[in-house]
C-alpha positions as CSV (number, residue, x, y, z in Angstrom):
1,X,135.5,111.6,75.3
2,X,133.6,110.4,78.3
3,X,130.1,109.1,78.0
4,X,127.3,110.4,80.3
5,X,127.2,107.3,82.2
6,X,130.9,108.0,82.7
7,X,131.4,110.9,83.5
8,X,128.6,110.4,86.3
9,X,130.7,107.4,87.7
10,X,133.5,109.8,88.0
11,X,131.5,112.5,89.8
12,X,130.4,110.0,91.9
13,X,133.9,108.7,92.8
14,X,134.7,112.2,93.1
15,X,131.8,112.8,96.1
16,X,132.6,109.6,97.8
17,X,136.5,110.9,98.1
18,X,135.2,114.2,99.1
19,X,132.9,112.6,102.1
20,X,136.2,110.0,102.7
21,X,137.7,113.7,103.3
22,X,135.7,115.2,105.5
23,X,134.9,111.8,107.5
24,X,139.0,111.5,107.9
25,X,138.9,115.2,109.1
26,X,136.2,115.2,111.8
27,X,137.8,112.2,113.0
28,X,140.9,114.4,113.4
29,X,139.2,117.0,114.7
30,X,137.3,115.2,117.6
31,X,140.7,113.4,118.0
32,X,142.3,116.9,119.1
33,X,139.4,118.1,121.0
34,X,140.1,114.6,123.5
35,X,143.7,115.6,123.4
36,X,143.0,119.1,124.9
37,X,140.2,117.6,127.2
38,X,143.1,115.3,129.1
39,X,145.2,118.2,129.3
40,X,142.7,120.1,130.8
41,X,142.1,117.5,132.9
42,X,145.9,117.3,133.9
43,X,146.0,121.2,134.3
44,X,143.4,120.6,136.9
45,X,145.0,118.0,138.7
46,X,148.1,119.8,139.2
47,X,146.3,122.9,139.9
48,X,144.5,120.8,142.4
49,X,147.3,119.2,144.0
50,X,149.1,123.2,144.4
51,X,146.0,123.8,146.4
52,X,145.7,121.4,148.5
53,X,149.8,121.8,149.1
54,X,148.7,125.4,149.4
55,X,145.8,124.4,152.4
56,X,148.8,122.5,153.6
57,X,150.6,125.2,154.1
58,X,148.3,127.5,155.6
59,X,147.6,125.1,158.2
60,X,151.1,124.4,159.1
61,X,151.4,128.4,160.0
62,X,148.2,128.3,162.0
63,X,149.9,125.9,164.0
């Protein structure tokens, strides 16, 4: 059987993993959120590059 002093070390090593956890998890998390933010990014781009073909074009009928 575990004596107090024990079993609080254990609790303890217990809430440090738990906080390792959730550390690991955010860093995960705000990982992912940077990923989408450069593809958004890219999705403008491209997006921006169809328009300006796009003005391009228009321009090219005027003519």
């Amino acid at each position: 059987k575990l004596s107090m002093r024990e079993r609080e070390r254990e609790r303890e090593r217990e809430r440090e993993r738990e906080r390792e956890r959730e550390r690991e998890r955010r860093e995960r998390e705000r990982e992912r959120e940077r990923e989408r933010e450069r593809e958004r990014e890219r999705e403008r781009e491209r997006e921006g590059w169809c328009l300006c073909a796009e003005r391009e074009r228009e321009r090219e009928r005027e003519r």
